[in-house]
C-alpha positions in Angstrom: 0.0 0.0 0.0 1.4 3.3 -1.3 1.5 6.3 1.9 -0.6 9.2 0.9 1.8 11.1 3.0 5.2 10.0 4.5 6.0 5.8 5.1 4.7 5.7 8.6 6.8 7.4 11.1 4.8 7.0 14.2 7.9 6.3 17.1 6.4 4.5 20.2 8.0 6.3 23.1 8.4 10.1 21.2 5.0 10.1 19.6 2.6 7.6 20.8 3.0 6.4 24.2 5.8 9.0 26.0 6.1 7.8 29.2 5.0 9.9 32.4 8.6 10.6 33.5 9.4 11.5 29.6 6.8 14.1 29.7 7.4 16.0 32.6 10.9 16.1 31.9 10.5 18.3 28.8 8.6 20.2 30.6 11.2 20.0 33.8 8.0 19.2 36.3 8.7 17.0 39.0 4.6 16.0 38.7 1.7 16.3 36.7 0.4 18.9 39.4 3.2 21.5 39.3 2.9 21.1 35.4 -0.4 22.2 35.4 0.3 24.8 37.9 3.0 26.0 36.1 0.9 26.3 32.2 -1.6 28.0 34.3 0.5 30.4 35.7 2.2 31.5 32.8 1.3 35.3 30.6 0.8 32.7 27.0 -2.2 33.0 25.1 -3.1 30.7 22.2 -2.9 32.9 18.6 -7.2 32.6 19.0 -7.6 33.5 22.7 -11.0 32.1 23.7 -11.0 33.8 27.1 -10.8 37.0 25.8 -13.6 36.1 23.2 -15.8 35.0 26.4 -14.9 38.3 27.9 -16.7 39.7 24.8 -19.5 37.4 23.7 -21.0 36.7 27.7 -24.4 37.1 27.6 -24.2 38.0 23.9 -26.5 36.1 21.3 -23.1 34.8 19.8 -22.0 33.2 23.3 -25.6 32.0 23.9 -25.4 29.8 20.6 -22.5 28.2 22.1 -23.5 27.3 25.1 -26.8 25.7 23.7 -24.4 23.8 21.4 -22.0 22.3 24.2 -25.3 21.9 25.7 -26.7 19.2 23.7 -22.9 17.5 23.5 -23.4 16.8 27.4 -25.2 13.9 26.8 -24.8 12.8 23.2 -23.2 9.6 22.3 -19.7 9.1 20.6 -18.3 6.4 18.8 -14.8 7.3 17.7 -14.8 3.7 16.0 -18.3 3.8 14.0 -17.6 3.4 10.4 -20.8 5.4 9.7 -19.7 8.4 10.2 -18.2 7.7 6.9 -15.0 7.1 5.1 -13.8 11.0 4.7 -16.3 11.3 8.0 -14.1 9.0 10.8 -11.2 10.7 10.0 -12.9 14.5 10.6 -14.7 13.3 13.7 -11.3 12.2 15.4 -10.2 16.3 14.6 -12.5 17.3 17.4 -13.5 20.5 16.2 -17.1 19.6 17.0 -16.1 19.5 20.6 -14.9 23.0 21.1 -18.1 24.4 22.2 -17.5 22.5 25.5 -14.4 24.3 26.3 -15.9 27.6 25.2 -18.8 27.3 27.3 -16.9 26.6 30.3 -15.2 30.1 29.4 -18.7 31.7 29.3 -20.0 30.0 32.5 -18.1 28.6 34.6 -19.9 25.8 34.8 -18.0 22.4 35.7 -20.3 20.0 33.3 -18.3 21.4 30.4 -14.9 20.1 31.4 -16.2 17.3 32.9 -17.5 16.0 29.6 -14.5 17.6 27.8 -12.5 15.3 29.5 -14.5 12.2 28.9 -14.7 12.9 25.4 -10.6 13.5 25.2 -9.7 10.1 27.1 -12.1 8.3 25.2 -10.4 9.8 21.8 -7.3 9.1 23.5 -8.1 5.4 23.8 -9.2 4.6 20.7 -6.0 5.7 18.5 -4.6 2.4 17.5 -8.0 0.8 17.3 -9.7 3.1 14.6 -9.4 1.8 11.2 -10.1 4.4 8.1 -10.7 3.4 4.7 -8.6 6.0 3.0 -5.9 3.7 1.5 -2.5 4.7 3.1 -4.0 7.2 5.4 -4.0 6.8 9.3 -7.1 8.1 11.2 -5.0 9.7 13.6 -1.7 10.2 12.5 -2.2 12.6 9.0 -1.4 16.3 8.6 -4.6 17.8 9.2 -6.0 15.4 12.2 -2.4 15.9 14.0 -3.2 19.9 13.3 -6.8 20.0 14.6 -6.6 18.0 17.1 -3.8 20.1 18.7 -5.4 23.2 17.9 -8.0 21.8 20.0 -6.0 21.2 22.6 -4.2 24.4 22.9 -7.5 26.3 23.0 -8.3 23.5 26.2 -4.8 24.1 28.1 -5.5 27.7 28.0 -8.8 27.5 29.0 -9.2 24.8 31.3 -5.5 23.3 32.1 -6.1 24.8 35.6 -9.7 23.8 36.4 -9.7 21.3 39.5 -12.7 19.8 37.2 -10.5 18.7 34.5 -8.3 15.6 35.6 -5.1 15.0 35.6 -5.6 11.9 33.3 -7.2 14.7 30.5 -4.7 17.4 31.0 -1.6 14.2 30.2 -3.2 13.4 27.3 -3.5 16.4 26.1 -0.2 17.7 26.9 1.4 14.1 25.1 -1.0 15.2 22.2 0.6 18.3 21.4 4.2 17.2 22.3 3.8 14.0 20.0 1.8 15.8 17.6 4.8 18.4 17.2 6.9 15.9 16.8 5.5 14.0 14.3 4.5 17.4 12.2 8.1 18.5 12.1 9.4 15.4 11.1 6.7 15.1 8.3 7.2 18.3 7.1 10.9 18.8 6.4 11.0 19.1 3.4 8.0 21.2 1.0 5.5 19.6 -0.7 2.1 21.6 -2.7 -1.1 21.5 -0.8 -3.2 23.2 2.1 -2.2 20.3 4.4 1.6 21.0 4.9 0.7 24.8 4.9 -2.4 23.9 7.6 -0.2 21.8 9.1 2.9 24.1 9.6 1.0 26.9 10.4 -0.3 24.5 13.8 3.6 23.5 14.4 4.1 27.5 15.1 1.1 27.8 17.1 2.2 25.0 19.5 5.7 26.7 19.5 4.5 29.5 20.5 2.2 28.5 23.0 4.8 26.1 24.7 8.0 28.2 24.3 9.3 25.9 27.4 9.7 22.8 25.3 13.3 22.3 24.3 12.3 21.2 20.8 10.0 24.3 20.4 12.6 26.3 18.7 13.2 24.1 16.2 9.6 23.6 15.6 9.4 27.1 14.9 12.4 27.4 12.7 10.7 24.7 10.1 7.1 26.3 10.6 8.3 29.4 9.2 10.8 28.1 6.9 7.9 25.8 5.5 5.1 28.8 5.3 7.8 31.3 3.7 8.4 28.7 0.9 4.6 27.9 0.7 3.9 31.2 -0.1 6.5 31.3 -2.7 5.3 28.6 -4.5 1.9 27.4 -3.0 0.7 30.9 -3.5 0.4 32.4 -7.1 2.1 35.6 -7.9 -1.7 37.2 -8.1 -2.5 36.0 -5.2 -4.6 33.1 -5.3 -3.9 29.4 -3.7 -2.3 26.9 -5.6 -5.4 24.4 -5.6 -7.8 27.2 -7.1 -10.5 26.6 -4.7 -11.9 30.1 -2.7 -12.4 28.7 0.6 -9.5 26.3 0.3 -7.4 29.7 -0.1 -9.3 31.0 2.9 -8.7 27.9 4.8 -4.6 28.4 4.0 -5.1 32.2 4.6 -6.3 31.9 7.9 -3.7 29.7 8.8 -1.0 32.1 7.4 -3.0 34.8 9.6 -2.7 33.1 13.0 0.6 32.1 12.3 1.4 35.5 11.7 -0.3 36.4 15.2 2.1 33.5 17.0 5.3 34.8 15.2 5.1 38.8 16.3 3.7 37.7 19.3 5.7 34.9 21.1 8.1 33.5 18.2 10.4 36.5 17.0 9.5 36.5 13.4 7.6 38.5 10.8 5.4 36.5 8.4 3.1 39.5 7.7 5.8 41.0 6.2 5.7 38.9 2.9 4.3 40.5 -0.3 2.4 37.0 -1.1 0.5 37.2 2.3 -0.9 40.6 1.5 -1.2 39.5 -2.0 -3.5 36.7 -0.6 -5.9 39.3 0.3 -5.9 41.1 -2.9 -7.1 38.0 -4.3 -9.8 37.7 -2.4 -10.7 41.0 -2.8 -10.4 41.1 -6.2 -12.7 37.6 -6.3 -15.2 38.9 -4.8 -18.9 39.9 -5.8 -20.6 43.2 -4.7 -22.6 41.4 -2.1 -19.4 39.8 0.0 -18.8 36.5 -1.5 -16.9 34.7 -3.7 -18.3 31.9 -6.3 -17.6 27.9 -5.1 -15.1 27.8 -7.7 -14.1 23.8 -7.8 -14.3 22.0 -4.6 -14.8 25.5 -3.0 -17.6 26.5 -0.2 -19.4 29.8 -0.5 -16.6 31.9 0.8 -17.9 35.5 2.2 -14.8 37.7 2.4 -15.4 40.0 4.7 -14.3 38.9 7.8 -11.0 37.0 6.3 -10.3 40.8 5.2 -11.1 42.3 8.7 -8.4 39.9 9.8 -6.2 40.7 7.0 -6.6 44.7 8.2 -5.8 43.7 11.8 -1.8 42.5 10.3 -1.6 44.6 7.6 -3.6 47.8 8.2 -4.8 48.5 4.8 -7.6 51.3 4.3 -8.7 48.9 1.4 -9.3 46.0 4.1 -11.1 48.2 6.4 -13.5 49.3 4.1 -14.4 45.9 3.0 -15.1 45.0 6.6 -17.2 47.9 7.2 -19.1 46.9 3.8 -19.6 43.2 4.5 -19.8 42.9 8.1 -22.0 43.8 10.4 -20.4 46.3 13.5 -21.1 43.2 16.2 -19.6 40.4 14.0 -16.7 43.1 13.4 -16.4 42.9 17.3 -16.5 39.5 18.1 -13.5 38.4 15.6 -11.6 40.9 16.8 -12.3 39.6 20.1 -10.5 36.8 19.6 -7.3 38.5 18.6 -4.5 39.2 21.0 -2.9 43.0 21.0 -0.4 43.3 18.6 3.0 43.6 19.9 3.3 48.0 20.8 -0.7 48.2 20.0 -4.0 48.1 21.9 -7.0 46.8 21.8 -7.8 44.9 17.9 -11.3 46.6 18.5 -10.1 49.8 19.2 -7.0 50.1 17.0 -9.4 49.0 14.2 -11.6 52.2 14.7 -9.1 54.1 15.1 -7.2 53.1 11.8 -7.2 55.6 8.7 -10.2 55.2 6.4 -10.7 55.2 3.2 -11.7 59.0 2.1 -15.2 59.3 0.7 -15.5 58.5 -2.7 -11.8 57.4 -2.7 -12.1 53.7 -2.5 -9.8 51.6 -5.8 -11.7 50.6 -8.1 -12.6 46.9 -8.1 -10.8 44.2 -9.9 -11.6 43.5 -13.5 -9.7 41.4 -15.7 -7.6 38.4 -15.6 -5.8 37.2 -12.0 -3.0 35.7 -14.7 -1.7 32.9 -12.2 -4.5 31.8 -10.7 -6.6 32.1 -13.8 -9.9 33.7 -13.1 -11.4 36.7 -15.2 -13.7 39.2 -13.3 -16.1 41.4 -14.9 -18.3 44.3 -13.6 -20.2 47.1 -14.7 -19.7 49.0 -11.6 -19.2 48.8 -7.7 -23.0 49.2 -6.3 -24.4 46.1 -5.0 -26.6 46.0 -7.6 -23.9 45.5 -10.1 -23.6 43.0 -13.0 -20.8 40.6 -11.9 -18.8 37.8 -13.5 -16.3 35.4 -12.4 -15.0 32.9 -15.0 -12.4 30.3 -14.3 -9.9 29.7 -17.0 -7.8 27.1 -15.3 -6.0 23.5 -15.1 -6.9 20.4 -13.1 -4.3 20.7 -9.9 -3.3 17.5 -8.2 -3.8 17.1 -4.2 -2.3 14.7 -1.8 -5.2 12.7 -1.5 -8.1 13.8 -4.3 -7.9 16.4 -6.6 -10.1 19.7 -5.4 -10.6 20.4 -9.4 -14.1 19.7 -11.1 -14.3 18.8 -14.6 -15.1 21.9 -16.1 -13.4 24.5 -17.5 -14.5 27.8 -19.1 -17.3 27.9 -16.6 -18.7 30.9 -15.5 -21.0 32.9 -12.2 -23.0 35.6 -13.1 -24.5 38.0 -10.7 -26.4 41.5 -10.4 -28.8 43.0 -8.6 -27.4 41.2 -5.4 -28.4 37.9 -6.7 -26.5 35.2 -8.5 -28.2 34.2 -11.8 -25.7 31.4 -13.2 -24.4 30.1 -10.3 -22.0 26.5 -9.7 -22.7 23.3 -7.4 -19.2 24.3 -5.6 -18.2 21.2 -2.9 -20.9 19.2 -0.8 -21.1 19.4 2.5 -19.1 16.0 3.2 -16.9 14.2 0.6 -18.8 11.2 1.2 -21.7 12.6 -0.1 -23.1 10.1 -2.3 -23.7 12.5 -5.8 -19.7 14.0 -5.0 -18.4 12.4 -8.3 -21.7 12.4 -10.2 -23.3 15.8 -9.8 -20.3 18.5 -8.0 -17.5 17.4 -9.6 -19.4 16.5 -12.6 -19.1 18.9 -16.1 -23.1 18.4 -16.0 -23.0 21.0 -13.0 -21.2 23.7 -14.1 -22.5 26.4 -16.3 -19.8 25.2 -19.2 -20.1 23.5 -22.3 -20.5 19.9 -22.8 -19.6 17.7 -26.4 -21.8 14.7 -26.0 -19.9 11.2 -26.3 -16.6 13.1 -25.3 -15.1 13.5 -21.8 -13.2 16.2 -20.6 -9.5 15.5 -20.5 -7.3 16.0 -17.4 -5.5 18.4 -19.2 -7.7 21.0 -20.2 -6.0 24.6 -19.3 -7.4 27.7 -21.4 -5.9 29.9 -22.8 -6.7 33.4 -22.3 -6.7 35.4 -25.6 -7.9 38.6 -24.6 -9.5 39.6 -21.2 -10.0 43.3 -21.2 -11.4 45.7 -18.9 -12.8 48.7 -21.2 -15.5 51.5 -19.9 -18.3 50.0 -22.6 -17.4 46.6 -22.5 -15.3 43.6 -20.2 -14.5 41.6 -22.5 -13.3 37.8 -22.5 -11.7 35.4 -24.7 -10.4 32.3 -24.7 -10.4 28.5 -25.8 -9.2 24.8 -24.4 -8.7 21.7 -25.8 -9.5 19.0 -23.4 -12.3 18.0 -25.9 -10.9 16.5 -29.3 -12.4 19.6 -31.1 -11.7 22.4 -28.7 -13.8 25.3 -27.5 -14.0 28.7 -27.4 -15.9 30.9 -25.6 -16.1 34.9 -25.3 -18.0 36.4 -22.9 -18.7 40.5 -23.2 -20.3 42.1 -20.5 -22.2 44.9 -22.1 -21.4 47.9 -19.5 -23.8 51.1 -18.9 -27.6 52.0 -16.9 -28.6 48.2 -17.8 -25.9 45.9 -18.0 -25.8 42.7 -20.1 -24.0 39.8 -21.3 -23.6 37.9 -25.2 -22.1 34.4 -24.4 -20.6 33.3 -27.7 -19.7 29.7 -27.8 -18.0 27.8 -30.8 -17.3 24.1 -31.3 -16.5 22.1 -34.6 -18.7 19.7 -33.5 -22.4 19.5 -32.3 -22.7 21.0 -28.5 -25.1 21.5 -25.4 -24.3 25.4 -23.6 -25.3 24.8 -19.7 -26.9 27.7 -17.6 -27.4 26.8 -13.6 -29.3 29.1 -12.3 -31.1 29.1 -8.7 -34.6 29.9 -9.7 -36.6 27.3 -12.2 -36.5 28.1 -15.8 -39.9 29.5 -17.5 -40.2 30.5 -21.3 -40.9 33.1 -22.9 -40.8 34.3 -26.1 -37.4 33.6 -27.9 -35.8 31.9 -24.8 -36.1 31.2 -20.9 -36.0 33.2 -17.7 -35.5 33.1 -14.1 -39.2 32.4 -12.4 -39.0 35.3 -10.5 -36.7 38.1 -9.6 -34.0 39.3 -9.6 -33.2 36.7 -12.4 -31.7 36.0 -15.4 -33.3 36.6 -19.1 -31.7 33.7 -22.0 -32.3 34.7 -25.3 -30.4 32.7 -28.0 -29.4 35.0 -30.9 -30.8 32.1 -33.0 -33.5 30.3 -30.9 -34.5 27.8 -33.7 -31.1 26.8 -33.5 -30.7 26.2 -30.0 -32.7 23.3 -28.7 -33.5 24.0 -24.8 -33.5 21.4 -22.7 -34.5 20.8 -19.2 -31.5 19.7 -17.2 -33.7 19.0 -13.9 -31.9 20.1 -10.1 -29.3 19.6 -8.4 -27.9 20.9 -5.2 -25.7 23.5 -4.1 -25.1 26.0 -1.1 -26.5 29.8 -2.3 -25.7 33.4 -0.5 -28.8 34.4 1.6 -29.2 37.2 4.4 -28.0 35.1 6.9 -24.8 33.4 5.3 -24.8 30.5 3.0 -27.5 28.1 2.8 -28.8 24.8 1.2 -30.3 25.7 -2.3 -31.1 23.7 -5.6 -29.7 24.5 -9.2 -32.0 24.4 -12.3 -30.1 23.4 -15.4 -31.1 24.9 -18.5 -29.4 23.2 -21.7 -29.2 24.4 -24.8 -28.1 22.0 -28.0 -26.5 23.8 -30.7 -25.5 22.6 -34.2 -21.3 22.7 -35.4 -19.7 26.3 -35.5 -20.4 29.2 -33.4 -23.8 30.2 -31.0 -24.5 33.5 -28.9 -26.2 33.8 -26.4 -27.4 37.4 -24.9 -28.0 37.1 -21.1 -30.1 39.7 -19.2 -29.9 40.3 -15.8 -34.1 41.4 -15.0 -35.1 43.3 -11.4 -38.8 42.2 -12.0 -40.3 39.5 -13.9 -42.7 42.4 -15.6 -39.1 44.0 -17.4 -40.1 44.7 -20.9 -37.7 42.7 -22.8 -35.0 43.5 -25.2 -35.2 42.2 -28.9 -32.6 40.2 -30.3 -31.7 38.9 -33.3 -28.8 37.6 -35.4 -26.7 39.3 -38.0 -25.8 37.8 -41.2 -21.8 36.2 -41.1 -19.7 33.8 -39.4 -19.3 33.8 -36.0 -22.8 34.7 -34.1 -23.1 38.4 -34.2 -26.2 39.4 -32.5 -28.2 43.0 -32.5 -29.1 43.5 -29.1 -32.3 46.7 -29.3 -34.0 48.4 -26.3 -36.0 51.1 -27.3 -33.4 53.8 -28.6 -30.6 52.1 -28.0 -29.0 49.1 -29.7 -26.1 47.3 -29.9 -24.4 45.0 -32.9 -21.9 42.6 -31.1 -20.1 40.3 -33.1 -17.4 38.1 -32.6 -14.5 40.4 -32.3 -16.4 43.9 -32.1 -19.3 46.4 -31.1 -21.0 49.4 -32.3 -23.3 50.9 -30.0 -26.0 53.5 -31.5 -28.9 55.4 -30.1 -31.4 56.3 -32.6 -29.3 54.9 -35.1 -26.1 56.6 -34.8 -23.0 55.0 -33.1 -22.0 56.4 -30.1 -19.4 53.6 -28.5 -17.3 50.9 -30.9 -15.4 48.3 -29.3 -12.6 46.4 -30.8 -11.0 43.1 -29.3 -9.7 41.7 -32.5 -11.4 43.6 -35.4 -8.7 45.9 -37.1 -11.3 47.7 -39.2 -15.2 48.5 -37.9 -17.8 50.3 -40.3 -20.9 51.3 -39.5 -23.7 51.9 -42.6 -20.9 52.4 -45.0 -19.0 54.9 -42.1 -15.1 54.1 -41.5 -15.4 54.1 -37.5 -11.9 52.3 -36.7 -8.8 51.1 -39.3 -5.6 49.5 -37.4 -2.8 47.9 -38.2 -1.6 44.5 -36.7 -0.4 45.5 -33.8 -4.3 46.2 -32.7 -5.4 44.1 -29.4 -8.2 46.5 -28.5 -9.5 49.4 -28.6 -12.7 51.2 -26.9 -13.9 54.7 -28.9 -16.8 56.9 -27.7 -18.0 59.5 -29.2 -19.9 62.7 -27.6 -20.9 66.9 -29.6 -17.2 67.0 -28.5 -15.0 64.6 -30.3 -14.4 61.0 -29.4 -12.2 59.3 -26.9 -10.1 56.0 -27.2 -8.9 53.6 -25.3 -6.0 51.5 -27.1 -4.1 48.7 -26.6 -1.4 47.0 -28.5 1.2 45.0 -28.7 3.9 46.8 -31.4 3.9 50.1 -33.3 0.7 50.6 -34.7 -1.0 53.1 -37.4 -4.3 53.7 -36.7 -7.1 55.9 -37.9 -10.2 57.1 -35.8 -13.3 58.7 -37.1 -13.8 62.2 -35.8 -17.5 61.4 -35.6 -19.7 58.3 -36.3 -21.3 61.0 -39.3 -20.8 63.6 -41.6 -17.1 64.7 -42.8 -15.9 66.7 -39.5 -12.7 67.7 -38.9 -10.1 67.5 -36.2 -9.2 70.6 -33.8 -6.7 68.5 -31.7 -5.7 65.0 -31.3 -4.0 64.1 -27.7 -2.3 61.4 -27.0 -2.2 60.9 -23.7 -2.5 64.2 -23.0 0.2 65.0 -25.2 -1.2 67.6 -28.2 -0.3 66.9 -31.8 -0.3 68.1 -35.0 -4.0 66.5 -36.8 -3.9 64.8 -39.6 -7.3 64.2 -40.9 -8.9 63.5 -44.2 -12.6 62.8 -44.7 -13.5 63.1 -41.3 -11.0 60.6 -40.2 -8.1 60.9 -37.9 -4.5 59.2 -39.2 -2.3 58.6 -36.0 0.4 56.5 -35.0 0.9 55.0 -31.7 5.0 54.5 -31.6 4.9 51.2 -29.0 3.2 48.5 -27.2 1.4 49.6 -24.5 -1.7 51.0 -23.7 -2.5 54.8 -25.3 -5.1 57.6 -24.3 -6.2 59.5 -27.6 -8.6 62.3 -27.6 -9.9 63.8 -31.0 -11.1 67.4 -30.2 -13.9 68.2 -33.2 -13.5 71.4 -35.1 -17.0 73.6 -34.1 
């Protein structure tokens, strides 16, 4: 049998038995009584300090909650042995998270029941370590990176709280104490050299936590020299230079971030090194930042939970003191939440209270917040797009990226090119993200499955493992956010562009194209209900899906499946309703409305003559052509915005708008009674020619580029300009009156 981890490395006397007289000498005790005296005599607090949480949450609905919870663990059964609490199950039951609440309620109260029952439960853990059996091939119960990790974190949080308490006994506090000092042990010697994943990095980040909070150990300096050495190197390489986490799963990288933040805590407080210090930890938070959707969350990306960013930021602000991070708090979490994490946060090292230096900490200025993230996080492979930075915003998230390996199981779906929509504060395509429990039954047929994501499927044709898109262009423009790019883990490829339509009523044309025969999938959370030319949401906010050839595109009911949704209380259980829609060889678009109300009068759309599904997109007024590699927006006929993402030469009714040369990788023009405005990019020297305005023969006053005047040189109304580099230009035509 192959080790998922290390070959077992479990010593007898160091790690799983150390003998009475073994244990108090490292801790130079002459009994198990002056020991105890001694851990609760000493000024150490645990990175999360529950007693100064229960200073804060007594008699506070948060504290309440937990004391109703270690309230029903008094009496309930446990079976550390009982293969039904299934095969991924056993081996999270013997973390002990679950038991916390007793030790926290003993904070809040007092009350003796709680250790009492602590204990029991710890001794009986304690006894059943070389019975338990797991079912993971290779993979102890007890002795793996993240059940070491919890179980100790557990255990700290206990010593602190309760290592003096007459009610615990001595038998609890021993086992607790050979726990950690085994569990140390055993960490460091698995984790001497690097290796990819959130278990070293969860499991290093404990290894510093139990330095710190023993520093009387010999061995606890060295455990703190490879904690940090491992944690500095996972955040060279575990982290991506944009920030995100290696395995591409939000709350995995929340799960690693919080373990970077309480290390952090430990190494300025007790351990005599800076971890906040590194650009990749603050990078970390950009990510997340940059993830995130106006409401506070992030999509469930892959094997990913619905992550809500807010407090992880709050956090983030507390090391790093960024106005950015502060604001995001303030935006996303509510002022008594804000208090209770900082409750459990010791003073940093010169500082006062977390509470207090938090309000105190520089602000944002009003109306100065950055700008939100749109475009491509290059590493990590996501694309954002917005159309603004209200809550009501249209938001996308689009993950562009490979299949990463794991330890164990790989925390990448089959999908690729998949995509979250949002607006309104609602998601309208949405993803299964990871169940609850990886023994749920439907985790390889429905989560991890293509069927759940809203991506493309090629019937008779699986996905291959290696299936990494390329990103072709991924702009962030003021008309348009545009995306394109293309894969090949099916035999005949795929390639998708996505433009988010920007302005008072933001929209989407999905244009999909395969060589072969292909189904589009659209999850949404509300059932689908047709109406004319396509489907909607029932009920709003929701989504409007109007195929730019609906004849052509054969919908399809997909039926439910389940997945965890945002609501006003956090995440919760919620159902997806697949919408398929089966389109011939070549290329389909798709125009994707985001509707407040069902009663929204509904745009017309219909398809343009050419290759490559071009679709004219008409409210009222207003209307917009989008083809495959441009846009022309008009009101009342005339073109007011043109859009360029590959097209080196746009015409409107017979009008010149927009003539490049190759070196063209986009460009966004707007025209006002003034002159028009540009936005270039591109990638050499490039001629280019601009129309002073979308009609008539008017000529140039002034061409800027950026900011700098020139000389015009115009003819027919058109502009004749060249941009000397690659790089991204400003050019303002100033008309002639």
């Amino acid at each position: 049998m192959t080790a998922v981890e290390k070959p077992p490395h479990v010593a007898p006397v160091r790690m799983l038995h150390i003998p009475d007289a073994d244990l108090l000498a490292e801790f130079d005790a002459p009994d198990l009584r002056t020991l105890r005296a001694r851990l609760a005599a000493r000024n150490v607090s645990p990175a999360a300090d529950t007693l100064r949480w229960a200073g804060w949450a007594a008699g506070r609905p948060a504290g309440d909650k937990v004391i109703a919870e270690a309230r029903r663990l008094l009496n309930a059964p446990v079976d550390f042995l009982d293969p039904a609490h299934g095969r991924s199950g056993l081996y999270g039951f013997h973390y002990l998270h679950w038991a916390q609440p007793l030790t926290r309620a003993a904070a809040l109260t007092g009350d003796d029941r709680y250790p009492v029952r602590f204990a029991e439960i710890t001794l009986d853990w304690y006894a059943s370590r070389e019975k338990v059996r797991g079912e993971w091939p290779g993979l102890d119960v007890v002795w793996y990176t993240l059940g070491v990790a919890g179980r100790c974190q557990v255990f700290i949080e206990a010593l602190h709280v309760l290592g003096g308490n007459p009610a615990l006994p001595d038998e609890a506090v021993a086992a607790m104490a050979r726990t950690l000092l085994g569990g140390a042990r055993w960490l460091a010697e698995e984790h001497d050299a690097f290796r990819h994943g959130n278990w070293q990095l969860a499991g290093c980040s404990v290894l510093a936590q139990i330095a710190a909070f023993l520093p009387e150990l010999p061995e606890s300096p060295l455990w703190s020299e490879i904690a940090i050495a491992r944690l500095r190197e996972h955040l060279e390489l575990d982290v991506y230079a944009d920030g995100g986490h290696y395995e591409r799963a939000p709350s995995y990288h929340t799960m690693c971030l919080g373990a970077l933040q309480l290390a952090a805590v430990a190494g300025e407080c007790a351990l005599g090194w800076d971890l906040a210090d590194h650009p990749r930890l603050a990078a970390m938070h950009d990510w997340l930042l940059a993830m995130t959707a106006p409401p506070g969350w992030v999509p469930p990306f892959n094997d990913s939970h619905l992550v809500a960013s807010g407090e992880h930021l709050l956090r983030g602000h507390h090391l790093l003191g960024r106005p950015e991070y502060k604001a995001a708090a303030l935006r996303w979490v509510a002022p008594e939440r804000i208090a209770e994490v900082l409750s459990w946060l010791p003073p940093r090292p010169g500082r006062g209270d977390p509470l207090a230096e938090f309000e105190a900490a520089p602000s944002m200025p009003p109306n100065a917040e950055p700008a939100a993230h749109r475009g491509l996080l290059p590493h990590s492979k996501f694309v954002v797009q917005r159309s603004g930075s209200s809550e009501d915003a249209a938001y996308a998230a689009v993950n562009c990226g490979p299949l990463i390996e794991h330890e164990l199981e790989s925390h990448s779906h089959r999908t690729v090119l998949d995509l979250v929509l949002a607006a309104n504060g609602e998601p309208l395509l949405w993803e299964a993200g990871g169940p609850d429990s990886y023994d749920d039954p439907g985790y390889y047929d429905w989560y991890r499955a293509p069927l759940a994501h809203s991506g493309v499927l090629l019937p008779g044709h699986e996905l291959a493992d290696e299936h990494d898109a390329d990103v072709l262009v991924a702009a962030a423009l003021p008309t348009a956010d545009i995306l394109v790019a293309e894969h090949h883990g099916y035999p005949a490829g795929h390639r998708r562009t996505l433009v988010l339509v920007r302005g008072e009523r933001p929209y989407w044309v999905l244009t999909d194209a395969v060589t072969e025969p292909f189904r589009v999938l659209l999850h949404g959370i509300r059932p689908w209900v047709p109406v004319p030319g396509g489907h909607r949401s029932d009920g709003g906010p929701g989504l409007l899906v109007l195929p730019g050839q609906p004849e052509r595109a054969r919908a399809v009911d997909l039926g439910t499946g389940r997945t965890t949704t945002p609501g006003p209380g956090g995440a919760r259980t919620g159902q997806l309703y697949g919408l398929g829609l089966d389109c011939p060889a070549g290329a389909a678009s798709t125009v994707l409305v985001p509707l407040r109300t069902p009663t929204e009068p509904l745009p017309d759309v219909s398809e343009v003559d050419g290759p490559g599904g071009a679709v004219l997109v008409r409210r009222g007024r207003f209307a917009d052509l989008v083809g495959p590699n441009h846009l022309v927006r008009t009101t009342d006929g005339n073109p007011v915005a043109a859009v360029s993402w590959g097209a080196r030469d746009i015409q409107h009714a017979g009008r010149a708008l927009l003539g490049a040369g190759r070196g063209l990788r986009t460009a966004d023009i707007r025209w006002s009674a003034d002159g028009a405005d540009a936005e270039v990019e591109c990638t050499a020297r490039t001629a280019l020619r601009l129309a002073v305005a979308p009609q008539g023969n008017r000529r140039a006053a002034a061409v800027l580029v950026n900011d700098v005047r020139l000389e015009p040189r115009c003819a027919d109304g058109v502009v004749s300009l060249v941009l000397p580099a690659a790089g991204r230009w400003r050019v303002r035509i100033e008309r002639s009156v």
